[in-house]
Phi, psi and omega in degrees: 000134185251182196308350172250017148274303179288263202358308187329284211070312195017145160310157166234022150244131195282083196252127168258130191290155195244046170216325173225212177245016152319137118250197189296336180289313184321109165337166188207145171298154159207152168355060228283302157341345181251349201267106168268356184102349178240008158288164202261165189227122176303161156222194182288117155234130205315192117241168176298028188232343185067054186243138168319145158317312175293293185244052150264321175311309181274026165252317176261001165296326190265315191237352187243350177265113153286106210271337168292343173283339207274318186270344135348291176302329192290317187297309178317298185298331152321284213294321167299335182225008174301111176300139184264018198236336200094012167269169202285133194255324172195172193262088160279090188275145189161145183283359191118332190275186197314321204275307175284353180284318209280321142012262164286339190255015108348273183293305201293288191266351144333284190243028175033034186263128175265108203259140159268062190293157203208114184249145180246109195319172177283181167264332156210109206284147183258167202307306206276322155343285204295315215292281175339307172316287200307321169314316186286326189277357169288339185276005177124348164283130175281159171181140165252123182240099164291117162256108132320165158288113204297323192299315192296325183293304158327335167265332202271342183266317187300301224280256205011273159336300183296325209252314194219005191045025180242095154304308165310345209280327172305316199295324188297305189307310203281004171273316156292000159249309229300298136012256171295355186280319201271300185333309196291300205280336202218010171080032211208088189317318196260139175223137154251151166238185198261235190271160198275137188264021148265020154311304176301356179144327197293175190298158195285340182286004192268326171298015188277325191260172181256341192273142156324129154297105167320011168261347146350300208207334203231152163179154197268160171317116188185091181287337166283345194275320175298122173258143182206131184030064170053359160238161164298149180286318178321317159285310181320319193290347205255320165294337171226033169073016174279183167226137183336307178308327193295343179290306190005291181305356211231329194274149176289157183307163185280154180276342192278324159298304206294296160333283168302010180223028176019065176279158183216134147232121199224206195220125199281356184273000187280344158257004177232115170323142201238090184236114156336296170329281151313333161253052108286313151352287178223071148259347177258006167273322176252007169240001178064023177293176186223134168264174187310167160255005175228164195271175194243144212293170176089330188208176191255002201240183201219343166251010181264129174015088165261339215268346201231134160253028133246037165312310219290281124016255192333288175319323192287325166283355159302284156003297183282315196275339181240348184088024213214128180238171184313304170324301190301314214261341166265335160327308198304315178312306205276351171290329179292331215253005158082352158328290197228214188201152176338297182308289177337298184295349188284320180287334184302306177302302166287005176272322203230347171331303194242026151318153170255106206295068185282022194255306168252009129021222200355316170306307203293301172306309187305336198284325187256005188068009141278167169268155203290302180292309165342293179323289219307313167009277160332287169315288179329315220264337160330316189295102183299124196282004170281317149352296208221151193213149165250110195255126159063046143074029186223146167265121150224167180320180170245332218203101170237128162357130186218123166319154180257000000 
């Protein structure tokens, strides 16, 4: 078995929930800064009836959550903190996209908050992606837009990749601090961020609070402790010549800043019901966001994390490594949120699921400096063999979604 096989844990009986097109195999967030490659990784979990954690969530959403109290609640936490001069009052982090506009624009004319957003850059913004962007600070938004340093970010998504088949794994840690990282540099305690990803399947119980769990973002100064594309940062500095500073963006906050400045970071769908759908709606009606003009490979929808072109990338190794592609993570959303009915998603899911992301392929590979057999390499040695079968020199699933 190799180390990015065990890393998995995975179940190793494959069960698809009989309310949307999850299975089991789905991953739970976990600490990405911690993350060497070699922990079992949580997932979604069932119940005995053989329904998901995620639309059991979208059942009590629907009939056990009171949303005018919710939003009460929402007003209060405004009224501690809403500045009387017009300075910026809390921390919107986002690229821009459907989710942090509908957000910011949300806290401002609602809830009479003045937000300061804040983006943590793509690794390469798409066309439509930088258009978007420009809308939103045209809708009225102040924004600090954080680049790292690319030679450095270029390294750290190849070790990812190479290391862990996670590319993506730079861009999640700097979304996740980039938040408590500014609060701290500019004093400015409340950060929201848009939904708690136990909507989607992390334990369910993470949704009872409205705030981030802080092992997120904090952590005290401890270079043995820092993981980055599956290595010490301490190894990193001595293999390739880095300096502590070349870290800066990636280390978690200190707890002790955060603390004297009672920063709270918290996820506004835990007070406003939260449909993927609907703020696209309606961020393109009051920010003039635009969905794609095509639909985005790997999938059928045209406006979800449109903004990086190695989303696309991203998604495709979730695929390899869990069985479980993009088409599966918006279907699932959108059956819960009452968008399509199962059969729709099943189909949708064998039609566009084990897509091959070919539109920036070739961009991607140079960005990160492999060669196309390297990637395949990768990818190959990815496959959880409960997973994945070789018929006739082609991988296919072992285990797809089915009508019931």
């Amino acid at each position: 078995m190799s180390s990015l096989e065990a890393y998995y844990g995975l179940p190793t009986e494959v069960r698809f929930c009989k309310r949307c097109v999850i299975s089991n195999q789905r991953p739970s967030s976990v600490i990405e800064f911690k993350n060497t490659g070699k922990e079992s990784k949580p997932t979604i979990e069932f119940d005995e009836e053989g329904v998901c954690s995620a639309c059991r969530f979208a059942d009590i959403k629907e009939n056990q959550i009171d949303w005018e109290f919710r939003e009460k609640q929402l007003h209060a936490l405004c009224d501690k903190h809403r500045s009387c001069d017009g300075s910026y009052d809390c921390i919107v982090p986002g690229s821009g996209g459907k989710d942090s506009i509908f957000t910011a624009h949300i806290l401002r004319d609602r809830f009479g908050m003045t937000p300061l957003t804040v983006t943590w850059a793509p690794h390469s913004y798409t066309d439509v992606g930088w258009k978007n962007m420009q809308s939103w600070i045209q809708c009225g938004f102040d924004n600090i837009l954080f680049s790292p340093d690319g030679s450095v970010h270029r390294l750290l998504t190849k070790l990812a990749f190479l290391n862990l088949c996670h590319p993506f794994q730079p861009f999640i840690i700097g979304q996740k601090l980039i938040g408590p990282r500014l609060a701290a540099l500019y004093n400015i305690p409340l950060i929201f961020y848009g939904e708690n990803q136990a909507e989607y399947g992390n334990n369910i119980l993470e949704n009872d609070r409205p705030t981030m769990d802080p092992e997120f973002f904090v952590q005290k100064p401890n270079l043995d402790q820092l993981v980055l594309g599956g290595v010490n940062a301490k190894r990193l500095m001595d293999e390739y010549k880095l300096s502590l500073s070349n870290f800066a963006p990636y280390l978690p906050v200190e707890p002790d800043r955060l603390r004297k400045m009672n920063t709270e970071v918290h996820y506004l769908s835990y007070y406003i019901k939260w449909d993927p759908q609907e703020n696209y709606y309606y961020s393109a009606e009051y920010c003039n966001f635009s969905a794609n003009s095509e639909r985005t490979e790997g999938t059928y929808s045209k406006y979800c994390s449109i903004d990086d072109r190695i989303d696309p990338l991203h998604f495709y190794t979730t695929l390899i490594k869990f069985g479980i592609g993009r088409a599966t993570y918006d279907a699932s959303q959108e059956i819960r949120n009452k968008k399509i009915t199962r059969e729709e998603g099943v189909a949708l899911v064998h039609k566009y699921d084990t897509e091959f992301p070919a539109k920036y392929f070739k961009e991607i590979l140079d960005y990160i400096d492999i060669t196309e057999d390297t990637f395949w390499g990768v990818i190959d040695k990815a496959r959880s063999p409960h997973l994945w079968k070789k018929e006739n020199g082609e991988w296919q699933l072992r285990h797809r979604v089915q009508n019931l």
